[in-house]
C-alpha positions as CSV (number, residue, x, y, z in Angstrom):
1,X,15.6,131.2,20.4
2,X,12.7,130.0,22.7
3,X,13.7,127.5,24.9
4,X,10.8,125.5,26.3
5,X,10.7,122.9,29.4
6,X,8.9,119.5,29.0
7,X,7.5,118.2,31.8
8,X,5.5,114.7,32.6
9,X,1.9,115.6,31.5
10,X,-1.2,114.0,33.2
11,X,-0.3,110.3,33.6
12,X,-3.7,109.0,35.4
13,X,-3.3,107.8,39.6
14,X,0.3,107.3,39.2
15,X,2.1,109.5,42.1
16,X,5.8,108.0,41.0
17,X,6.8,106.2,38.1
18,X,10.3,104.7,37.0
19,X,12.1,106.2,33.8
20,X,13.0,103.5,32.5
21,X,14.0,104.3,28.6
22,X,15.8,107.4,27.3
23,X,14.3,107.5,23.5
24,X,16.6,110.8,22.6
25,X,19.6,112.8,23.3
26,X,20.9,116.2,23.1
27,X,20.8,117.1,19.4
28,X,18.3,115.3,18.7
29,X,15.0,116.9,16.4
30,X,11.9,115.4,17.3
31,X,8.3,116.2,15.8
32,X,5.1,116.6,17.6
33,X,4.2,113.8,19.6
34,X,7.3,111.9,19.1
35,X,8.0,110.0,22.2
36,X,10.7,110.9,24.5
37,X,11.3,108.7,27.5
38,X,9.2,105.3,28.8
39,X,8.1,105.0,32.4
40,X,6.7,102.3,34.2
41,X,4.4,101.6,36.8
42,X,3.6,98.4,38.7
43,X,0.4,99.0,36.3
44,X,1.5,100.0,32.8
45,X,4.2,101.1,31.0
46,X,3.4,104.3,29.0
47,X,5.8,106.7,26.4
48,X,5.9,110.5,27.0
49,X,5.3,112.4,24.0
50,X,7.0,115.8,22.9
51,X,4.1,118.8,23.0
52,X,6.1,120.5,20.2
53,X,8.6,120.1,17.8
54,X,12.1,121.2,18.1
55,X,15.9,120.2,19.3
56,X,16.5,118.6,22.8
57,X,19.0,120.8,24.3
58,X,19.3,119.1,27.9
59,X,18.2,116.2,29.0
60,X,17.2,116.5,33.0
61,X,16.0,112.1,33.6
62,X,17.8,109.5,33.3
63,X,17.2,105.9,33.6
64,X,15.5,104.7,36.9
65,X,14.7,107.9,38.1
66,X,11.5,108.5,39.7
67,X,8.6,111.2,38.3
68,X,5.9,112.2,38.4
69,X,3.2,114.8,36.8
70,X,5.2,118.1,36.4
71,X,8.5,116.5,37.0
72,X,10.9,118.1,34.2
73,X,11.9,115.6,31.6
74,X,14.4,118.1,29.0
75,X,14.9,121.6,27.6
76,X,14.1,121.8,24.0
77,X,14.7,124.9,21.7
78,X,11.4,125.1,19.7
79,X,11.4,124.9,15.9
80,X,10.6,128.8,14.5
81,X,6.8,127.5,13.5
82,X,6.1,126.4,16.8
83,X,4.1,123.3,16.1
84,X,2.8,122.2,19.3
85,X,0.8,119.4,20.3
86,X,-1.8,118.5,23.2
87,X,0.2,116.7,25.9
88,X,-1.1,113.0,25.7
89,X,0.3,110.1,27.3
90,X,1.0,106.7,25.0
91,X,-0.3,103.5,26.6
92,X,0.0,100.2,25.2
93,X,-3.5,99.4,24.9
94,X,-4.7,102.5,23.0
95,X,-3.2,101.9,19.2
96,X,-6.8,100.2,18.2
97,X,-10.3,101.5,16.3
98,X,-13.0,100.2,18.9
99,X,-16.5,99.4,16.5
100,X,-18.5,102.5,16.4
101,X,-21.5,102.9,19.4
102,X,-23.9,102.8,17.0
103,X,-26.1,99.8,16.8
104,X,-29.0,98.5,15.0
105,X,-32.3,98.0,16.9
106,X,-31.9,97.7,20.6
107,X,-28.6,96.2,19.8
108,X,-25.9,97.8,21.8
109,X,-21.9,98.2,21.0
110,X,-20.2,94.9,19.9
111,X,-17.8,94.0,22.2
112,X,-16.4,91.3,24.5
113,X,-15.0,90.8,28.1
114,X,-13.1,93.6,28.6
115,X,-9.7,93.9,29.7
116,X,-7.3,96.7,31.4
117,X,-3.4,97.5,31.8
118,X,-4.1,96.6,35.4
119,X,-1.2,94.6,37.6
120,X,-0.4,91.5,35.7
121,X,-0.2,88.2,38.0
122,X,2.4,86.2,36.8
123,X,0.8,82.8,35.7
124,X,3.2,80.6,34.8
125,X,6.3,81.4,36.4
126,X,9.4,79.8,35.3
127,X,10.0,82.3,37.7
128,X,12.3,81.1,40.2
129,X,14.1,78.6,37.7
130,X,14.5,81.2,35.4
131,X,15.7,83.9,37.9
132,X,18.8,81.2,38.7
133,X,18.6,78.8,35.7
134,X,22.1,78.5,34.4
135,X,21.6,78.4,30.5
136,X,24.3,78.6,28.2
137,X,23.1,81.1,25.9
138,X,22.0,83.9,28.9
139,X,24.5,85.9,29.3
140,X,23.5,89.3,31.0
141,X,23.4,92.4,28.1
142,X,23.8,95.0,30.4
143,X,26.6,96.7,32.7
144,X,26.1,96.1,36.3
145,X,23.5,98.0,37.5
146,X,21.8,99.5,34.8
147,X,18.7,98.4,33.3
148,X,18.4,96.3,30.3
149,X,17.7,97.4,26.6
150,X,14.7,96.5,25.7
151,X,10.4,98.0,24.8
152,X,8.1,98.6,27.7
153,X,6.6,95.7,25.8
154,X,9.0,93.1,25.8
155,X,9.7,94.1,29.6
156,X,6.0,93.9,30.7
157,X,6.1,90.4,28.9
158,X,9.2,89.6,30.6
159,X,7.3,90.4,33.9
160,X,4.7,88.5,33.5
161,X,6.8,85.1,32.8
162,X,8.8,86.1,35.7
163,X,11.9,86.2,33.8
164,X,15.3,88.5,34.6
165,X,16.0,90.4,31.9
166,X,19.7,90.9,33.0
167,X,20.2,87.6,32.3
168,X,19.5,87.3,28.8
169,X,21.7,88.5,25.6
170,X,19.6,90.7,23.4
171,X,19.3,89.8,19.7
172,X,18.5,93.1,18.6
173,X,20.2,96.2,17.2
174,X,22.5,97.5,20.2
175,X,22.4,94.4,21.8
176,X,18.2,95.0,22.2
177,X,16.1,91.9,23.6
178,X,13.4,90.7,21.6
179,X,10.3,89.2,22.5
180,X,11.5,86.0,21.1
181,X,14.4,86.2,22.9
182,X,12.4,85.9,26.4
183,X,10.2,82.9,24.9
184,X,13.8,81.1,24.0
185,X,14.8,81.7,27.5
186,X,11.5,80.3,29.3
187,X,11.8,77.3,26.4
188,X,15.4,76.5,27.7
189,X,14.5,76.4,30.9
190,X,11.3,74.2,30.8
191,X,13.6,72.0,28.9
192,X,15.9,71.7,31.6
193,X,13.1,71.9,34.6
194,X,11.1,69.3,32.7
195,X,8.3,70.7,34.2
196,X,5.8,74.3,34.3
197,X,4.4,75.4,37.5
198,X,1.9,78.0,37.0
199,X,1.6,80.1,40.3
200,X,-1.7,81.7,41.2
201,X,-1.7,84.9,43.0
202,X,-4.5,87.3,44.3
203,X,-4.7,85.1,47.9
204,X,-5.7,82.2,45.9
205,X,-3.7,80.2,48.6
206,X,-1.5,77.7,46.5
207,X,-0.2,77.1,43.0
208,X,-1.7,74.4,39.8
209,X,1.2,71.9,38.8
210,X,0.4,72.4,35.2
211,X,1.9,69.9,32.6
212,X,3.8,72.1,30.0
213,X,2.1,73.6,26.8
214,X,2.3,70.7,24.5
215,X,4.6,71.1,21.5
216,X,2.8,70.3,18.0
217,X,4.3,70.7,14.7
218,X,1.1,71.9,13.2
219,X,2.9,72.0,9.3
220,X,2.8,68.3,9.8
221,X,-1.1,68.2,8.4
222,X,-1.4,70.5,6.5
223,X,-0.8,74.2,5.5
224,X,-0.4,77.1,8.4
225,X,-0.5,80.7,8.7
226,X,1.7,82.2,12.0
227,X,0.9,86.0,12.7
228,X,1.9,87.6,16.1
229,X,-0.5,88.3,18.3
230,X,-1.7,92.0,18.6
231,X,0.1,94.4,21.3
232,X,-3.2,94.7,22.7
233,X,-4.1,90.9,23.6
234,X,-0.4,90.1,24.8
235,X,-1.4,93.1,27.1
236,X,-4.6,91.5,27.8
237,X,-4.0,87.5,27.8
238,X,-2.6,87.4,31.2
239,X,-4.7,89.5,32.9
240,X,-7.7,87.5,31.1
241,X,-6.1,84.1,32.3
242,X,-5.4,85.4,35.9
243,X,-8.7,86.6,36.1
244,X,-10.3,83.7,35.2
245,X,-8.1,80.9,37.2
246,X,-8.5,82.9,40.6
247,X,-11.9,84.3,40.7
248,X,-14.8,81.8,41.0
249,X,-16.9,82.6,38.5
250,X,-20.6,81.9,38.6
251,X,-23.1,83.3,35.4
252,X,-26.5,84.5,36.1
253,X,-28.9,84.8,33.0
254,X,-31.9,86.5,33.0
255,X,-33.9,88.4,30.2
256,X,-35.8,91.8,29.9
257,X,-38.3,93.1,28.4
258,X,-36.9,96.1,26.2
259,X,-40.1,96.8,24.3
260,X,-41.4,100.4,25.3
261,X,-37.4,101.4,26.4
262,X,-36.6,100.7,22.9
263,X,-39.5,102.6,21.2
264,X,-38.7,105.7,23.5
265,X,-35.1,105.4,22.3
266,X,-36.6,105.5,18.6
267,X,-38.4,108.3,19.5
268,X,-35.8,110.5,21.5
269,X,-33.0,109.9,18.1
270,X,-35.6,111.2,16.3
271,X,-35.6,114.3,18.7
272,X,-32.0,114.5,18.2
273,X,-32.1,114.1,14.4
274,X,-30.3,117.8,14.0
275,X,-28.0,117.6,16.8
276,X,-25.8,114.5,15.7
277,X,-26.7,112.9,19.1
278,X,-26.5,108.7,18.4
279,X,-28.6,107.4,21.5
280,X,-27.4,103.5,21.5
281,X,-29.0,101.5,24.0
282,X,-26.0,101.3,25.6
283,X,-26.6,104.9,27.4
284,X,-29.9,103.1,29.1
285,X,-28.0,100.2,30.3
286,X,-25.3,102.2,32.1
287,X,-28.1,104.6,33.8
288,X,-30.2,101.3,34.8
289,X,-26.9,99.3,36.0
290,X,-25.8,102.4,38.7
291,X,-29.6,102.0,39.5
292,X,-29.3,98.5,40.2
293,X,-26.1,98.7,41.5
294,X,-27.1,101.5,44.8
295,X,-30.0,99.1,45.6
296,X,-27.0,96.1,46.0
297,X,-23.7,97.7,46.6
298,X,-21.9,94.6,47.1
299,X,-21.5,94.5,43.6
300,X,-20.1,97.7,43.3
301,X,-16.8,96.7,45.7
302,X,-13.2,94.7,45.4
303,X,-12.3,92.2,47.6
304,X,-8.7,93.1,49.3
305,X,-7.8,89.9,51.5
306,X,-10.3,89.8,53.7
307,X,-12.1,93.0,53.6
308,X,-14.7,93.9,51.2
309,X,-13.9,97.7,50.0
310,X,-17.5,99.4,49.0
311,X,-17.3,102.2,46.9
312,X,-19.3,105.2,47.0
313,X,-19.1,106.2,43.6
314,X,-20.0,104.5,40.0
315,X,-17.8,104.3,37.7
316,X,-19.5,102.3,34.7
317,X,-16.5,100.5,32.0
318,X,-17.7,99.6,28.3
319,X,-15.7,97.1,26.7
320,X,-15.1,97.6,22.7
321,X,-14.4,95.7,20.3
322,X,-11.1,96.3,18.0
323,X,-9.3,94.6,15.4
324,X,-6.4,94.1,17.3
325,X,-7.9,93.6,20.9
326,X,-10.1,95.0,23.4
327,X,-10.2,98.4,25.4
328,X,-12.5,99.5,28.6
329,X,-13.1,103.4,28.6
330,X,-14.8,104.4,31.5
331,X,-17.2,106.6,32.1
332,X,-17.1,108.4,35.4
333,X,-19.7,109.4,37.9
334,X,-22.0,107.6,36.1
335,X,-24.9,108.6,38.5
336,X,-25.0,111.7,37.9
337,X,-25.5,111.8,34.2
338,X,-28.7,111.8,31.9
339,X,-29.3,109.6,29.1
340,X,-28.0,111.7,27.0
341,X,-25.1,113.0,28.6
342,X,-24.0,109.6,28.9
343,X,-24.9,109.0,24.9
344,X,-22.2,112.1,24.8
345,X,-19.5,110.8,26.5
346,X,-19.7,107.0,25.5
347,X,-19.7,108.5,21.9
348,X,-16.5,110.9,22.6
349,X,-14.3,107.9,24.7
350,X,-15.9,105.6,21.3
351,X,-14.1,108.8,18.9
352,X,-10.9,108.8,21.0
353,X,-10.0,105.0,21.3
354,X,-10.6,104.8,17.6
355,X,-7.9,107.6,17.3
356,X,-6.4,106.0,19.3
357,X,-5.9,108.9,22.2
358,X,-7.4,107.5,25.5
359,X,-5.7,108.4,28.3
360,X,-4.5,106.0,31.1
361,X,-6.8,107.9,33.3
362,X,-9.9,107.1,30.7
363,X,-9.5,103.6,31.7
364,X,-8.6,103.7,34.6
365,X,-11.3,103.4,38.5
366,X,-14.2,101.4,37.3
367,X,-16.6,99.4,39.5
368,X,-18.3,97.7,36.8
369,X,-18.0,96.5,33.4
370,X,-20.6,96.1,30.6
371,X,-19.6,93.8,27.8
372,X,-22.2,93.4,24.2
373,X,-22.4,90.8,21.7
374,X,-25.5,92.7,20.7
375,X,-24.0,93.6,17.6
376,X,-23.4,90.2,16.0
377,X,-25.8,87.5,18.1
378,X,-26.2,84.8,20.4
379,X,-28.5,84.6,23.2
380,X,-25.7,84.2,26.2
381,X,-22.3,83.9,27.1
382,X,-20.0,84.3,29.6
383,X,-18.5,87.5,30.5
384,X,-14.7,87.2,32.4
385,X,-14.9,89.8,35.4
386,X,-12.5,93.2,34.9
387,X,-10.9,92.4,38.1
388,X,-10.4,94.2,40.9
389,X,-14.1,94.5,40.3
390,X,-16.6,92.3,41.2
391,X,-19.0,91.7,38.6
392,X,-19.4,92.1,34.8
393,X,-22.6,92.5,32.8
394,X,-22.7,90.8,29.3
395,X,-25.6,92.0,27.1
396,X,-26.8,89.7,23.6
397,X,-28.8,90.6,21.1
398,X,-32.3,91.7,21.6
399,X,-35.2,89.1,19.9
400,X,-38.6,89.2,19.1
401,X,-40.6,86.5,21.9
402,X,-44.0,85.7,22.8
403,X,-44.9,86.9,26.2
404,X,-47.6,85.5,28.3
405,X,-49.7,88.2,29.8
406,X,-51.4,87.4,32.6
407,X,-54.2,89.9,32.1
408,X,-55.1,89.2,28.7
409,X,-54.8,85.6,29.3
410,X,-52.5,85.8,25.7
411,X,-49.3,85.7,24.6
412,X,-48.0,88.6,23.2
413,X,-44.8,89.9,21.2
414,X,-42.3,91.0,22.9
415,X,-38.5,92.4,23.0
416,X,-36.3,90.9,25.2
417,X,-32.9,91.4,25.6
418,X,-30.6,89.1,26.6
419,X,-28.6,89.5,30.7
420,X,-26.0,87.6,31.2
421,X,-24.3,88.3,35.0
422,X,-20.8,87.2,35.6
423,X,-20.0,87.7,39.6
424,X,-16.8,86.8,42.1
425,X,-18.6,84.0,44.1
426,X,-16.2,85.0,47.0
427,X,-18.3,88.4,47.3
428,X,-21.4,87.3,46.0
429,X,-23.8,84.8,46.5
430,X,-26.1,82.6,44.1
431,X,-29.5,84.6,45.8
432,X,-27.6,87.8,46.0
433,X,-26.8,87.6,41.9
434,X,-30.4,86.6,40.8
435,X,-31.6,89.8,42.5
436,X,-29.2,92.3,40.7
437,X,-30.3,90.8,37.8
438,X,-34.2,90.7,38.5
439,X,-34.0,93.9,39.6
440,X,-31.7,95.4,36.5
441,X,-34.4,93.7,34.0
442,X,-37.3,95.4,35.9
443,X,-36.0,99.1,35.5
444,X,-35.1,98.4,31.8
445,X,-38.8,97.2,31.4
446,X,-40.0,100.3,33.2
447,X,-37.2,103.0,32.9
448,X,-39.4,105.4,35.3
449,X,-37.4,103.1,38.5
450,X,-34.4,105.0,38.0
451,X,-36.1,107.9,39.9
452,X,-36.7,105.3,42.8
């Protein structure tokens, strides 16, 4: 009998986390990768998964204890085959298929403004009212002191609305709350409040008296479809919403000239043929944006109250596209990486999201975000900043234009790519963003600046 102790693996920047759902007991067979307890952060909830399959013996956490990496979660006698598993950590965002790197042309990954499991702002709190609200139907599901039963999912969402999970009756198995049990909650209250406030956090100073969501019966004309929303974009909505409400946004569009970047990227996948190697203009982008982003390191910062925190180190985010929402891998030290070394990595993070096996920590410390619609068209848009950063680059599709030249006296064709720069103008003024975005379109029309 080998008896084998399971400990919390890599969980990212966490130094303490909350256990906060036992998934087994003693007795209990579980297969590779079968989750065994929840945690939560102020950032994320996450599941820890079994490295091997076997019986839980003893269980050494219960709930609302605190752990951390290395901090013993059971004993488990292994099964006689001893199928193990890598030791991964389950996030909510990470159950999607991003679209593959590869892109036709200059045309770089589809994707859209990306999003994170960073700290959710609560933005439309019921809060208070529902805290104290004395509704009828909530009646606490949970002995004193104990936590109560529900997902990491249905908690986070919980969170966000502001809402006290002790005082709601779960309609679940075992007395579990539902999702749609918090939204009847909030809806009882606003019933009896008359009124939403939607409190904006982040130092925004003050709240919006919002008038509540209106109330349509859509079936009344004509047919409907209702399907839940994706794990992924609950995750996301908030942070989206919050982001956008409390940083002043401001969009600066600019064009560059792609032409002889483009051809050398031709050439150098033609170099690669027999190693596999995919070089997606997406690889140039992230080397020229670290460029551009040393010569005007106030993009590369976060605003905390009133200090402006400048990093010293480039951590460049992608956002991907996915049927069921968006995730931001991020790709680390940016700066010092080649082209193709960065064609490497962006095609590995690319391989694991669609497997759905990024780590917390794979999406976690980025400076600045690159989102493309290069994929599918348009000629602009605007790209919601990843806060706590600062900026956001969104990238169109690349088109065929007449140039004039000034030499020739002639216009001539040319392939321009489409910038569009999304900035906090708290951090950043109007001048300050046309520059970054001058200069970015001048080392992606001569790539040799990135040696400057």
């Amino acid at each position: 009998m080998t008896i084998k102790e399971v400990q919390v693996p890599d969980i990212g920047d966490f130094a303490s986390v909350d256990v906060t759902e036992i998934l087994v007991k003693p007795g209990d067979a579980v297969k590779p990768e079968q989750s065994l307890i929840t945690v939560e952060s102020d950032k994320a909830s996450m599941e820890i998964p079994s490295p091997a399959a076997g019986v839980v013996k003893e269980l050494r956490v219960k709930v609302g204890d605190k752990v951390s990496e290395g901090s013993l979660v059971l004993l488990m006698e292994l099964d006689a085959d001893g199928a193990t598993a890598a030791p991964a950590v389950s996030a909510p965002a990470q159950s999607a298929t991003p679209v593959a790197l590869a892109a036709p042309a200059a045309a770089v990954p589809v994707a859209a403004a990306p999003v994170t499991t960073a700290p959710v702002a609560p933005l439309s709190p019921v809060v208070a009212a529902a805290a104290s609200a004395p509704v009828a139907e909530a009646v606490t599901g949970a002995a004193p002191g104990s936590l109560p039963h529900a997902s990491p999912s249905v908690r986070k969402f919980a969170r966000e609305l502001g809402v006290d999970l002790r005082q709601l009756q779960g309609s679940g198995p075992k007395g579990r709350i539902q999702q749609s049990d918090v939204q009847a909650y909030v809806k009882a209250v606003i019933a009896q409040d008359g009124t939403a406030t939607a409190a904006v956090g982040a130092g925004a100073g003050g709240s919006l008296n919002l008038l509540p969501w209106p109330k349509v019966d859509f079936a009344k004309f004509g047919p409907i479809e209702s399907k839940p929303l994706s794990r992924i974009k609950k995750l996301s909505g908030a942070n989206l919403a919050r982001n956008w409400v409390v940083i002043p946004h401001v969009t600066n569009n600019d064009e560059a000239d792609i032409t002889d970047l483009e051809a050398f990227r031709v050439a150098l996948n033609q170099e690669q043929a027999k190693s596999g190697l995919k070089i997606t203009m997406l690889a140039f982008l992230i080397k020229a944006c670290v460029a551009a982003l040393k010569k005007y390191p106030e993009m590369n910062s976060s605003l905390e109250g009133d200090n402006l925190v400048l990093k010293q180190y480039w951590h460049i985010g992608f956002a991907a596209d996915t049927p069921n929402g968006l995730v931001v891998p991020v790709i680390r030290d940016a700066d010092r990486k080649g082209v193709l070394e960065l064609a490497r990595e962006t095609g590995a993070l690319a391989a694991k999201a669609r497997e759905g096996k990024l780590s917390p920590a794979e999406m976690q410390g980025g400076t600045f975000s690159i989102s493309s619609l290069g994929g599918i068209g348009g000629t602009s848009f605007t790209p919601i900043i990843n806060a706590p950063e600062v900026a956001i680059l969104g990238v169109s599709r690349s088109a065929m234009k007449p140039v004039w030249n000034e030499d020739t006296q002639s216009f001539e064709p040319r392939l321009m790519l489409p910038l569009s720069l999304s900035y906090d103008h708290r951090v950043i003024d109007g001048a300050a963003g046309a520059r970054f975005n001058a200069y970015l379109a001048q080392v992606l029309a001569d790539f040799r600046r990135v040696l400057l």
